[in-house]
ZAZARO-614119 format. One line per field, with one value per atom (N, C-alpha, C, CB): residue number from 1; chain; atom name; x negated, z negated, y. Coordinates in pm, 1 decimal. Each point is the difference from the previous one (the first is absolute). Glycine has a CB too. Layout:
num = [NUM|...]
cadena = [A|...]
atomo = [CA|...]
X = [X|...]
Z = [Z|...]
Y = [Y|...]
//
This chain:
num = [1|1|1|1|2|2|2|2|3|3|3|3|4|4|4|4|5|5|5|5|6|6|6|6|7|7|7|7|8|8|8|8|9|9|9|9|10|10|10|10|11|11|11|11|12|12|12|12|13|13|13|13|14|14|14|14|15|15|15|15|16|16|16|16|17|17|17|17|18|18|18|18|19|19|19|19|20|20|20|20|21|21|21|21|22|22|22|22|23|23|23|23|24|24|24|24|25|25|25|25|26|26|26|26|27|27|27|27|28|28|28|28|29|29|29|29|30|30|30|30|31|31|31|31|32|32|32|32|33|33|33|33|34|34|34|34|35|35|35|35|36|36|36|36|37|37|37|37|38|38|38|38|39|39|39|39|40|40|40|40|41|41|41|41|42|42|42|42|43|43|43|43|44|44|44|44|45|45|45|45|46|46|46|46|47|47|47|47|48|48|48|48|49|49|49|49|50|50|50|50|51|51|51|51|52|52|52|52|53|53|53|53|54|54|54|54|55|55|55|55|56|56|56|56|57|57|57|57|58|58|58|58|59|59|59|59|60|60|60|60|61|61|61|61|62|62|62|62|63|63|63|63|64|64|64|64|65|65|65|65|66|66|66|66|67|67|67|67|68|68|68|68|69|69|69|69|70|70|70|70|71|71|71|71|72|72|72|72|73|73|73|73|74|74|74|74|75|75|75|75|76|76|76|76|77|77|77|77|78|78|78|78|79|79|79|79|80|80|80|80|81|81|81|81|82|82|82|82|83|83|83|83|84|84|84|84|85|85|85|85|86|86|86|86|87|87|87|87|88|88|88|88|89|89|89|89|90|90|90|90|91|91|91|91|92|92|92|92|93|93|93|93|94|94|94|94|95|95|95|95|96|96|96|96|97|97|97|97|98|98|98|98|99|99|99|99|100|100|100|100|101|101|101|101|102|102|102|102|103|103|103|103|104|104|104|104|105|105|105|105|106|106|106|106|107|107|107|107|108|108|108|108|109|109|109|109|110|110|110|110|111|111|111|111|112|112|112|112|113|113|113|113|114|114|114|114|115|115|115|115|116|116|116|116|117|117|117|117|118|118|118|118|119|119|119|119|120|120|120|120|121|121|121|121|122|122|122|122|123|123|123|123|124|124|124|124|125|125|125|125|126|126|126|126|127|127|127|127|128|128|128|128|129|129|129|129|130|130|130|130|131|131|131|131|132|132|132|132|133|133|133|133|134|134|134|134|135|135|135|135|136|136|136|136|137|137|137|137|138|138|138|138|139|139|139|139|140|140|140|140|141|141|141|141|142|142|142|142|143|143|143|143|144|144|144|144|145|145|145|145|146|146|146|146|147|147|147|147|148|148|148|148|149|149|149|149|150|150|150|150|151|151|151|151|152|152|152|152|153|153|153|153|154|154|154|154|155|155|155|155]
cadena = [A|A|A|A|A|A|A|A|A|A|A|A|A|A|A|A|A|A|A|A|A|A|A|A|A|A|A|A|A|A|A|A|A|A|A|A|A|A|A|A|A|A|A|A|A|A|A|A|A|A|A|A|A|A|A|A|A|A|A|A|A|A|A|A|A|A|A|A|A|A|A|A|A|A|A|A|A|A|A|A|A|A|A|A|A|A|A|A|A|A|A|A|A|A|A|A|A|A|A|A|A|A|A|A|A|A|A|A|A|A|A|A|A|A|A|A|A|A|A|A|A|A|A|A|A|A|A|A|A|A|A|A|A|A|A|A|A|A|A|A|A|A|A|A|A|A|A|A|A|A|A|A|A|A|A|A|A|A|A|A|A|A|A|A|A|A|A|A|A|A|A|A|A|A|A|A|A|A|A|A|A|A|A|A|A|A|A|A|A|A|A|A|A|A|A|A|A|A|A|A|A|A|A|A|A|A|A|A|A|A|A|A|A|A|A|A|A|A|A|A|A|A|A|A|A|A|A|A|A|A|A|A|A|A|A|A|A|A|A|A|A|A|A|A|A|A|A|A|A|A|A|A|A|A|A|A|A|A|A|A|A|A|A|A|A|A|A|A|A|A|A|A|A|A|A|A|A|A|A|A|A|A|A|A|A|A|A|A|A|A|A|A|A|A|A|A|A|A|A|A|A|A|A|A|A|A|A|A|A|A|A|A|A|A|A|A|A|A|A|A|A|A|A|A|A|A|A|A|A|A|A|A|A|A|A|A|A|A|A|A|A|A|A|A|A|A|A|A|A|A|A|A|A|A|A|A|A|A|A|A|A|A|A|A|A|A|A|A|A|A|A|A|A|A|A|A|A|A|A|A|A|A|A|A|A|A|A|A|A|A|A|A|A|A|A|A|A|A|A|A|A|A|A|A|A|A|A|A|A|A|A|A|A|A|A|A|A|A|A|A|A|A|A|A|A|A|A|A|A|A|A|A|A|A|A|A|A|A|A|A|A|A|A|A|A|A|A|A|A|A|A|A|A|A|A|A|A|A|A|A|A|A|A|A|A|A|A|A|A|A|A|A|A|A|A|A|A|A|A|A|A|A|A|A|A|A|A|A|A|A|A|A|A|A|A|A|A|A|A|A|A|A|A|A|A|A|A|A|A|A|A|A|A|A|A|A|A|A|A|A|A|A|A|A|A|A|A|A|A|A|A|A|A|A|A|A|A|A|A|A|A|A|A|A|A|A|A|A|A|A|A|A|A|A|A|A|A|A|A|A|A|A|A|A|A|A|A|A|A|A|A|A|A|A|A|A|A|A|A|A|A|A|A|A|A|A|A|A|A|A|A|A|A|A|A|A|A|A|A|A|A|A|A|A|A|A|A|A|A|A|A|A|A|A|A|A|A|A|A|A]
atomo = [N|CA|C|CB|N|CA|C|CB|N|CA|C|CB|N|CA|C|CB|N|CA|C|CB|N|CA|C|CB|N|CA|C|CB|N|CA|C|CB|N|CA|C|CB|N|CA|C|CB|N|CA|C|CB|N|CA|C|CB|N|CA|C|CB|N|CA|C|CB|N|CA|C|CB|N|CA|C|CB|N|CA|C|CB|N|CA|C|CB|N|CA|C|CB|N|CA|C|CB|N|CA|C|CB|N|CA|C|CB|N|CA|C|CB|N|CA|C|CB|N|CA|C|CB|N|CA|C|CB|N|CA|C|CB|N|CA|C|CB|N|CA|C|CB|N|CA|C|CB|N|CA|C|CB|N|CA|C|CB|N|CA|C|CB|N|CA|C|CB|N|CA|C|CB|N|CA|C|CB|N|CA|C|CB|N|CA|C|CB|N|CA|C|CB|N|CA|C|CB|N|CA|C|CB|N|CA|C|CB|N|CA|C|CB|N|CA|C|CB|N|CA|C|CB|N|CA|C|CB|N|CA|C|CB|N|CA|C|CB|N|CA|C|CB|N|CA|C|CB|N|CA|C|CB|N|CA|C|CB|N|CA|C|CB|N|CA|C|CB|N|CA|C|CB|N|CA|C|CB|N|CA|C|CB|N|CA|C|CB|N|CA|C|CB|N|CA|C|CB|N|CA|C|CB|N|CA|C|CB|N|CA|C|CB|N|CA|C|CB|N|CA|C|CB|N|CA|C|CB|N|CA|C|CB|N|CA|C|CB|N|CA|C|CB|N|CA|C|CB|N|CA|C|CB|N|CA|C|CB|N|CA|C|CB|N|CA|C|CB|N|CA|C|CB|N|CA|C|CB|N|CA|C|CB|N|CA|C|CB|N|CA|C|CB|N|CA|C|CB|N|CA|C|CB|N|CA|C|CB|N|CA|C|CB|N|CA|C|CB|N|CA|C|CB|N|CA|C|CB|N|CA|C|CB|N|CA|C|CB|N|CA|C|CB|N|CA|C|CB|N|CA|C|CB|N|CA|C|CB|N|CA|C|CB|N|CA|C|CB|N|CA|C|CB|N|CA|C|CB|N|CA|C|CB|N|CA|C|CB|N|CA|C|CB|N|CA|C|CB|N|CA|C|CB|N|CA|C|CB|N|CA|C|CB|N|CA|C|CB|N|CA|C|CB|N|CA|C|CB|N|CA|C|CB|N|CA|C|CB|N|CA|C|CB|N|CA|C|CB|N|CA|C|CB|N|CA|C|CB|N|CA|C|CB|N|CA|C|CB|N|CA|C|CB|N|CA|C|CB|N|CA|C|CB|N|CA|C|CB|N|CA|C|CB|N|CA|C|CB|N|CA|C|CB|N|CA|C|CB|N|CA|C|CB|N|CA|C|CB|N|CA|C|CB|N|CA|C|CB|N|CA|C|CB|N|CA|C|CB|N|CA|C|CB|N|CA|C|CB|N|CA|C|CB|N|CA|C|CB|N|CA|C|CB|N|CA|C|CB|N|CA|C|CB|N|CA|C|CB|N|CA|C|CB|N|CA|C|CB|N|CA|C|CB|N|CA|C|CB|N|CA|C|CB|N|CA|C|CB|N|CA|C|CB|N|CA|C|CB|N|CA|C|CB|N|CA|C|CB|N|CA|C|CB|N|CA|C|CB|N|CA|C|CB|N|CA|C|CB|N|CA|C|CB|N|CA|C|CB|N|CA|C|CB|N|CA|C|CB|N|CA|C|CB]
X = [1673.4|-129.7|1.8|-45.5|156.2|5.8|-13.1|124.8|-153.8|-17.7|-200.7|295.9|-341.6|-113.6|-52.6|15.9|46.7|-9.3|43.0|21.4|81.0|31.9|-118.1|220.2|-300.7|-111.5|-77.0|-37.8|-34.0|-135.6|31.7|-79.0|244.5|22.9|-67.2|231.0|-177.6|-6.1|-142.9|212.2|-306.1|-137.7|-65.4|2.6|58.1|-49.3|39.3|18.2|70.0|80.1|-110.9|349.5|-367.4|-96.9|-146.7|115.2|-174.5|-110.2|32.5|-70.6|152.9|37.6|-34.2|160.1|-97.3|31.7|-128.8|332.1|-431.2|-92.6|-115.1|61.0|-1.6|-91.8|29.8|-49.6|219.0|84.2|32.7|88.6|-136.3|35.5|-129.3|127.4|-236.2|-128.8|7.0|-167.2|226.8|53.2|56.7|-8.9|124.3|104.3|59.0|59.7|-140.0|27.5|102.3|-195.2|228.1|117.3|128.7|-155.9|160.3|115.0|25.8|-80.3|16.3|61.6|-31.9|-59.5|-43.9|-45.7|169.7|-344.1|386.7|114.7|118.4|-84.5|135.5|109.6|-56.2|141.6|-277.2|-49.3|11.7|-234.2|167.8|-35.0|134.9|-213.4|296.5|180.9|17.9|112.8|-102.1|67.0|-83.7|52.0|-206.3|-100.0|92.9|-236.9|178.3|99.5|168.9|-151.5|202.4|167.0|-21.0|166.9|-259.4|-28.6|-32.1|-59.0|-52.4|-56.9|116.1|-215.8|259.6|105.7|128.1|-67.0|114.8|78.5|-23.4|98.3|-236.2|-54.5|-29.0|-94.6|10.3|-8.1|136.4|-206.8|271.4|144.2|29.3|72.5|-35.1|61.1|-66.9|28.5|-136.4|-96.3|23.5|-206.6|207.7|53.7|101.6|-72.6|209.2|113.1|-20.2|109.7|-145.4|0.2|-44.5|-22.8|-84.0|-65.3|67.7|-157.0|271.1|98.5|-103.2|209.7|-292.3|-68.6|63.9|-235.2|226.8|85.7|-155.3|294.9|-284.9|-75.0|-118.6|205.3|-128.8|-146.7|-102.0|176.3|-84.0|-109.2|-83.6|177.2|-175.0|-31.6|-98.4|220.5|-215.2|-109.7|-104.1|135.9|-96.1|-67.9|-65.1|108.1|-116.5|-39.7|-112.4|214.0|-183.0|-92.3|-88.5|129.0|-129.1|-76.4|27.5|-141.4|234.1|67.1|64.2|28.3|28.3|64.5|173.1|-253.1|350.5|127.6|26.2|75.3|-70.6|-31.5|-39.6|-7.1|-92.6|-74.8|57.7|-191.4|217.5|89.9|131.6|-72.3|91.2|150.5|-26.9|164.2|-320.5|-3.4|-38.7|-97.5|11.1|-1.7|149.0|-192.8|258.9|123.9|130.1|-103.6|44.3|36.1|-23.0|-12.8|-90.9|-98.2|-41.0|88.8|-152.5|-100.0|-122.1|141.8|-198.5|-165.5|-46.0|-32.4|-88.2|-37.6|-140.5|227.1|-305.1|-123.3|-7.3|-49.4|-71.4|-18.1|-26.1|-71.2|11.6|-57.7|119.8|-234.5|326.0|146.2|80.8|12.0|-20.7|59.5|-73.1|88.1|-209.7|-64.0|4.2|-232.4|220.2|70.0|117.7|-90.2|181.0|157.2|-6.1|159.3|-210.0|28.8|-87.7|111.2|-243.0|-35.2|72.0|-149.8|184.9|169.7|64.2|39.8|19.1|109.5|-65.7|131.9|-271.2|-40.8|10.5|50.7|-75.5|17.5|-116.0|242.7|-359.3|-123.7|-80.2|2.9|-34.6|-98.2|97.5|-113.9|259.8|44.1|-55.6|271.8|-245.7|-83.2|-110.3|106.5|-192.2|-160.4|-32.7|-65.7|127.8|-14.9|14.7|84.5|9.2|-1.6|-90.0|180.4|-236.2|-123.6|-98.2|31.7|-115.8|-98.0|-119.5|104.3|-176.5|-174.3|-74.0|-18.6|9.4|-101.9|-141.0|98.9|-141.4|-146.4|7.3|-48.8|207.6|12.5|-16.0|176.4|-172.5|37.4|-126.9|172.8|-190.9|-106.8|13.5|17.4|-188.8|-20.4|128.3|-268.7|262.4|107.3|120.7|-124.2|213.7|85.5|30.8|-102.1|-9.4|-24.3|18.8|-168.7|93.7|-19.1|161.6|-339.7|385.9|132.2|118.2|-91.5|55.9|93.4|-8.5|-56.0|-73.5|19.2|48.4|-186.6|264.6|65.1|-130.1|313.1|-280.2|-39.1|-27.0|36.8|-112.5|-0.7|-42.1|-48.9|168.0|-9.6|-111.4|206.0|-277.4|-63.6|34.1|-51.1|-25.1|39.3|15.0|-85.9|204.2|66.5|-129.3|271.3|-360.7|-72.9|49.7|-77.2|106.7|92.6|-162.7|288.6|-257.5|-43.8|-71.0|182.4|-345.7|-75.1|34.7|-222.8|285.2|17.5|-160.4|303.4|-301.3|-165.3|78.1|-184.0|76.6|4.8|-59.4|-2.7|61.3|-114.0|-94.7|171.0|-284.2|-129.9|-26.3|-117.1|147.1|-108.5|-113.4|120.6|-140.2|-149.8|4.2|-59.0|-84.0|-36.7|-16.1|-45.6|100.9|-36.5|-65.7|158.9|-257.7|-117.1|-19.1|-98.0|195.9|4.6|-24.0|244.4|-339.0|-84.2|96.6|-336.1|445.2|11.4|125.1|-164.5|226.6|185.1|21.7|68.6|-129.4|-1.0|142.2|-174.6|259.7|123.0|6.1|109.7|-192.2|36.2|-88.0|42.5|-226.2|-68.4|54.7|-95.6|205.6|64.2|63.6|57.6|8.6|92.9|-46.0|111.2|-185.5|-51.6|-84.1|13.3|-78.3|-99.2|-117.4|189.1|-261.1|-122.9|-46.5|37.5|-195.6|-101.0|-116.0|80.8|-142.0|-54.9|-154.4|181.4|-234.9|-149.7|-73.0|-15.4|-4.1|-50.1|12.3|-67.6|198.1|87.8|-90.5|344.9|-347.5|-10.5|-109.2|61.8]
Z = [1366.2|-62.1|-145.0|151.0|-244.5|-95.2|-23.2|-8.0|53.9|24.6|-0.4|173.7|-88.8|-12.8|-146.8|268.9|-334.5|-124.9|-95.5|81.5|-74.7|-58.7|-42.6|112.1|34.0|41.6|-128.7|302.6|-276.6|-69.4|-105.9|108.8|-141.1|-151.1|-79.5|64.5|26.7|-90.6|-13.8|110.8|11.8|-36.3|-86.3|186.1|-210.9|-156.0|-90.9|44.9|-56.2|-164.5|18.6|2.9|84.8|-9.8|-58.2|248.1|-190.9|-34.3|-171.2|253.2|-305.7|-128.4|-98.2|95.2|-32.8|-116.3|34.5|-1.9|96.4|9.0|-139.6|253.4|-316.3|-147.5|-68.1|-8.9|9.3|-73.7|80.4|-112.9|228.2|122.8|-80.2|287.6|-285.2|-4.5|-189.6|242.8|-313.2|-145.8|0.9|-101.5|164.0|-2.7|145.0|-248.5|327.1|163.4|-17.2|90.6|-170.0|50.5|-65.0|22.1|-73.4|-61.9|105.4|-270.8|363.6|27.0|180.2|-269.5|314.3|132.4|64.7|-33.4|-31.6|105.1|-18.8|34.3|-82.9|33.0|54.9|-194.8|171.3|36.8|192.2|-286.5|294.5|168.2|48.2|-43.4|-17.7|55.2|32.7|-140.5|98.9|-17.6|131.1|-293.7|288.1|94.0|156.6|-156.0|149.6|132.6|15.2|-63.2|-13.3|49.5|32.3|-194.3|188.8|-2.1|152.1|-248.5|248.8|160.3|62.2|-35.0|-2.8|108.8|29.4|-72.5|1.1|38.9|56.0|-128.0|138.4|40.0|173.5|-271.4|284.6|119.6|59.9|-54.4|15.8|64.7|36.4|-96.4|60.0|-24.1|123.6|-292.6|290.8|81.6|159.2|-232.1|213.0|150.8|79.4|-89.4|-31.7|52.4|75.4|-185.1|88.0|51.8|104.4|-172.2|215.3|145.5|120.1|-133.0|76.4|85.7|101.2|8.5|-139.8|70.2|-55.8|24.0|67.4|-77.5|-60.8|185.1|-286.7|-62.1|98.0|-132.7|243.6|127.0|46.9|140.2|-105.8|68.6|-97.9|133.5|-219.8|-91.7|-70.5|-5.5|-10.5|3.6|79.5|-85.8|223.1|93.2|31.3|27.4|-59.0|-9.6|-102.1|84.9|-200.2|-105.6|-34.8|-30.3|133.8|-5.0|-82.8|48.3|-121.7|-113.3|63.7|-157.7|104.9|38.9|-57.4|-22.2|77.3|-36.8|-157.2|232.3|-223.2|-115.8|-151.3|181.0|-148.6|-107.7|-0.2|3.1|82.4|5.0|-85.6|283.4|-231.0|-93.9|-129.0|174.4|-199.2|-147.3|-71.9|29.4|2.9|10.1|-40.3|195.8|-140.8|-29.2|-31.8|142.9|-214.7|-89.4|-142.7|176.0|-197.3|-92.3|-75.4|-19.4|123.0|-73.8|45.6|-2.6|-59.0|-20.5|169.1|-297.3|345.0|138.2|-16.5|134.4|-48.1|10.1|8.8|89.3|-150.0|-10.8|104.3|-185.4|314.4|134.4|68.7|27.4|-11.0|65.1|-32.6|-38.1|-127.5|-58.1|43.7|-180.8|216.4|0.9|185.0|-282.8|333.3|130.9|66.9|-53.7|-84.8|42.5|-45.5|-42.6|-61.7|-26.1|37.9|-148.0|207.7|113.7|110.9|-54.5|156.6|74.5|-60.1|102.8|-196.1|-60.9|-34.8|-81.3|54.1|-54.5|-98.9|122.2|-236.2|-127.6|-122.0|110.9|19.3|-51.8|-47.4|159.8|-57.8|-37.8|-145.0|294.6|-296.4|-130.3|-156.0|183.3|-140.5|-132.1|12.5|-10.1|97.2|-36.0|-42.3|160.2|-126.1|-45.5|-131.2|190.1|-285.2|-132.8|-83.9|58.3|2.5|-70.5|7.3|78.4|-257.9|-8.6|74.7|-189.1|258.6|66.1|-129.5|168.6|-144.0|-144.1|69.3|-119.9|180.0|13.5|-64.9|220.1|-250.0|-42.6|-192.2|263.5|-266.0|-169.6|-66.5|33.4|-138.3|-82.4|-90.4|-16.5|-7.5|-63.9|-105.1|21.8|-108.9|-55.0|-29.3|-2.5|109.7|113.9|6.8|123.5|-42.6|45.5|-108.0|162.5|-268.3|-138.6|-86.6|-37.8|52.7|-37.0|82.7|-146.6|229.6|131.3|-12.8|181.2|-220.3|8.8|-104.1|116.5|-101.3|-142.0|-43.3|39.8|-240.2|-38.9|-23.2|-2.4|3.6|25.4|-146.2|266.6|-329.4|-84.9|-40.6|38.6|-98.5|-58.7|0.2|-95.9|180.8|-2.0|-121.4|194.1|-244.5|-68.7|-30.7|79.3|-181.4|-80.8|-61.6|-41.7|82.3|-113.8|-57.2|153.9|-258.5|-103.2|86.4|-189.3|189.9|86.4|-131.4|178.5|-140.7|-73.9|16.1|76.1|-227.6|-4.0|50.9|-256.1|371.2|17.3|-120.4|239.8|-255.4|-42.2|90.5|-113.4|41.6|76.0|-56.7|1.4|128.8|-79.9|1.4|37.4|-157.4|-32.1|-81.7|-9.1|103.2|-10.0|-155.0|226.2|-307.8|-124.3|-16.8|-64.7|-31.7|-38.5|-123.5|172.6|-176.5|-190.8|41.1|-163.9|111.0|53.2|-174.2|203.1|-278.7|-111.3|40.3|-189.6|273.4|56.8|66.9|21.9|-2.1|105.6|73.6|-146.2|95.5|104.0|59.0|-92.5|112.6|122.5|94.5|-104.9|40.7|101.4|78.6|-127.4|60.5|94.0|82.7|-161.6|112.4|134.5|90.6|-108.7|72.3|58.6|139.7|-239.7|193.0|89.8|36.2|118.9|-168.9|-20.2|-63.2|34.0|-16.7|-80.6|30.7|-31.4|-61.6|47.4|16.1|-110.8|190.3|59.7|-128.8|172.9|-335.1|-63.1|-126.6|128.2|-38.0|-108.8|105.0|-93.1|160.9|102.1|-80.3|231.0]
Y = [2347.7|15.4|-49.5|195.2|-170.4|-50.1|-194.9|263.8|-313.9|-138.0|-20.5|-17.9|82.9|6.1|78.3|-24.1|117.9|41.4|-95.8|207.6|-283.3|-83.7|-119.5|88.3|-112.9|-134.2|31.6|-22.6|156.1|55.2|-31.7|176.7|-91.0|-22.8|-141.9|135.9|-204.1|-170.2|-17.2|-145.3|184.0|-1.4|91.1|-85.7|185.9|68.4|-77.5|220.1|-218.1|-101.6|-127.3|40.7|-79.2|-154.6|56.4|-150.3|257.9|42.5|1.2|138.9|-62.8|23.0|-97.4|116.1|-246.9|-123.4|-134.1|55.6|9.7|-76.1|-33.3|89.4|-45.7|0.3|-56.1|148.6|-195.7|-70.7|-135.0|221.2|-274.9|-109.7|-56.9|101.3|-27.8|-76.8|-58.2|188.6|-111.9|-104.8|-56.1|75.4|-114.2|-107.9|-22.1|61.7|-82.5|-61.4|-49.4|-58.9|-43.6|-100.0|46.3|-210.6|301.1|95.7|130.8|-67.2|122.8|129.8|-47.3|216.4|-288.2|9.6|-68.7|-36.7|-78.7|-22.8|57.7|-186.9|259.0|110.2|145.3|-115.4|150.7|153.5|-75.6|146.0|-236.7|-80.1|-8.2|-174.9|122.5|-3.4|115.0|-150.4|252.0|147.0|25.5|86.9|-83.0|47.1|10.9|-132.2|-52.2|-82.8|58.0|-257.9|264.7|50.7|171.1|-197.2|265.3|103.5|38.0|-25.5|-55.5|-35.5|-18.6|-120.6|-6.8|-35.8|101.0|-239.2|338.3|35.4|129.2|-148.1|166.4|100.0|-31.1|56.5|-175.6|-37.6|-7.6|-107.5|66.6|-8.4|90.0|-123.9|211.2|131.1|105.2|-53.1|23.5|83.9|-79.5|69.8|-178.5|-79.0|19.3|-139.1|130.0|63.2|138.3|-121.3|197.0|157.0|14.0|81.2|-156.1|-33.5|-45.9|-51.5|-45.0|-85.8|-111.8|233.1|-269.2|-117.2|-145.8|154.3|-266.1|-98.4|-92.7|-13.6|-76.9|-95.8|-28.9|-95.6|26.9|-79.3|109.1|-177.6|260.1|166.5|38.8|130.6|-121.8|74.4|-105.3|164.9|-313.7|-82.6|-24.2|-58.3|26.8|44.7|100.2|-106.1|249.8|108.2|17.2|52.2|-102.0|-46.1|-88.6|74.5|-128.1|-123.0|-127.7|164.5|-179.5|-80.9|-89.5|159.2|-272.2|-109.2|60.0|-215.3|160.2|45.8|-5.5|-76.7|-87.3|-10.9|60.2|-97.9|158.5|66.2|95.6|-73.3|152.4|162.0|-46.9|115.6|-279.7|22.5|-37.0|-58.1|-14.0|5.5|183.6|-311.5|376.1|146.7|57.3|-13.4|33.5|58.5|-91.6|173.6|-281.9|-73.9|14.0|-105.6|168.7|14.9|-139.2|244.0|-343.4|-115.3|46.9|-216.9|157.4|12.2|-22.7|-126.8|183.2|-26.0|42.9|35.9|-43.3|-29.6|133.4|-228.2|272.9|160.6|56.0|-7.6|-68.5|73.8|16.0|-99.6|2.0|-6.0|143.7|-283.3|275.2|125.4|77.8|-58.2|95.8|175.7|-7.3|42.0|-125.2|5.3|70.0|-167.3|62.9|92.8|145.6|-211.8|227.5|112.9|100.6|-97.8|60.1|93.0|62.2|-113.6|-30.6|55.0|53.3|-138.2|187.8|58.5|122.3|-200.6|254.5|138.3|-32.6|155.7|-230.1|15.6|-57.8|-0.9|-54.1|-22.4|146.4|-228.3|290.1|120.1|42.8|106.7|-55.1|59.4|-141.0|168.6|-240.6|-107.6|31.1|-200.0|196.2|4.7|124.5|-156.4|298.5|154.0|7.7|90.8|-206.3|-9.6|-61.0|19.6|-72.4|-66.7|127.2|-279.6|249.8|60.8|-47.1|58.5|50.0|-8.3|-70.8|264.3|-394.6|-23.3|83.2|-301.0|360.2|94.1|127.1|-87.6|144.6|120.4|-39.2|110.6|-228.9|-44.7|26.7|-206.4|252.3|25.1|-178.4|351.9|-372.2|-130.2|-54.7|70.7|70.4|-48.0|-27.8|35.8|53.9|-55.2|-159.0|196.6|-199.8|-165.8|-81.9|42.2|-0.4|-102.3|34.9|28.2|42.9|-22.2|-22.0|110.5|-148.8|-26.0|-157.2|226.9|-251.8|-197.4|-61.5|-31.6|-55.9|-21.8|-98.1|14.7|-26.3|-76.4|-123.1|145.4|-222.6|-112.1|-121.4|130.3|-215.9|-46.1|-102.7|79.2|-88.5|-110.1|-108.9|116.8|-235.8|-121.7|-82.6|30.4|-110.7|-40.9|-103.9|73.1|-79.5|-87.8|-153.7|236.6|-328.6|-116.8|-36.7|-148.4|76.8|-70.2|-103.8|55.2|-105.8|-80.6|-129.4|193.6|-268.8|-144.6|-76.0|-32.4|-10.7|-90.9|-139.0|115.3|-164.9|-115.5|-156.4|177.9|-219.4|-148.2|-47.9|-93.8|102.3|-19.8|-174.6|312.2|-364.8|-141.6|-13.5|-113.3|21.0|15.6|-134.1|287.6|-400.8|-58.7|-58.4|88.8|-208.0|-9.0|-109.4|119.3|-75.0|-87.2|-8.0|42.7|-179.7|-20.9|-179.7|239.3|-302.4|-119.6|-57.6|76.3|-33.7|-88.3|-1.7|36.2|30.4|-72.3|-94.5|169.5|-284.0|-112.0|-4.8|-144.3|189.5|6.0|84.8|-88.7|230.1|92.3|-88.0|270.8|-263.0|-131.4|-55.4|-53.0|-42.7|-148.9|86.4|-221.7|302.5|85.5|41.6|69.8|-19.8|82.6|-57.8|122.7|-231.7|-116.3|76.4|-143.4|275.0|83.5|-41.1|150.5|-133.4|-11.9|90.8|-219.2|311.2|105.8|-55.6|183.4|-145.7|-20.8|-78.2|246.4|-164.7|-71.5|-88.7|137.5|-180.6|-148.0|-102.4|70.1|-81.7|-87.1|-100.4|175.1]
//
């Protein structure tokens, strides 16, 4: 049983640092997600053995491809339905979902501090373009020649 206490555990601690994932994602999400996954995986494992089911049965049973079970208790990344599949077969879905809060039981402000903040889009500096604009100076005869214009009332 301690293994399934163990599961929840990791999904409390995740609930915890969701305040701190949503400030600096790319600093805490890929080692908190590693730990997650080796967590899983050695959990799914563990729970298979005890069963004395081998890899194929136990995919088959789950509806999963082998494969994926061996990425699962591998701990790589897998498609989230694959994962709540297996770990339906295994009993270890309902204990994750019992940890999640009822957002219906949450009071508004609950909710409003439950969502993280969301930063202000980064403003740059709008650069002025050069606008051309037509010149009409009839005493430069060399833009004229260059130019090969003549405005309606030179003509």
């Amino acid at each position: 049983m301690s293994f399934i206490y163990g599961f929840i555990g990791i999904i409390r601690y995740n609930e915890r640092v969701v305040r701190e994932i949503a400030y600096c994602p790319h600093i805490y999400t890929d080692n908190i997600m590693k730990n997650i996954f080796k967590i899983i995986a050695s959990s799914t494992r563990f729970i298979r053995l005890q069963r004395n089911v081998d890899q194929e049965s136990a995919a088959n049973e789950a509806g999963v491809s082998l494969r994926t079970l061996q990425n699962i208790e591998a701990g790589k990344a897998v498609n989230s339905s694959s994962l709540f599949a297996y770990l339906s077969y295994l009993g270890l879905l309902d204990n994750m979902l019992a940890t999640l809060p009822d957002p219906a039981k949450l009071t508004p402000i609950e909710l409003l501090k439950s969502t993280p903040e969301r930063r202000a889009r980064a403003r740059g500096v709008i650069k002025k373009r050069a606008v051309s604009t037509p010149i009409r100076n009839t005493e430069n005869n060399l833009i004229k020649d260059k130019a090969g214009f003549q405005w309606g009332d030179e003509k």
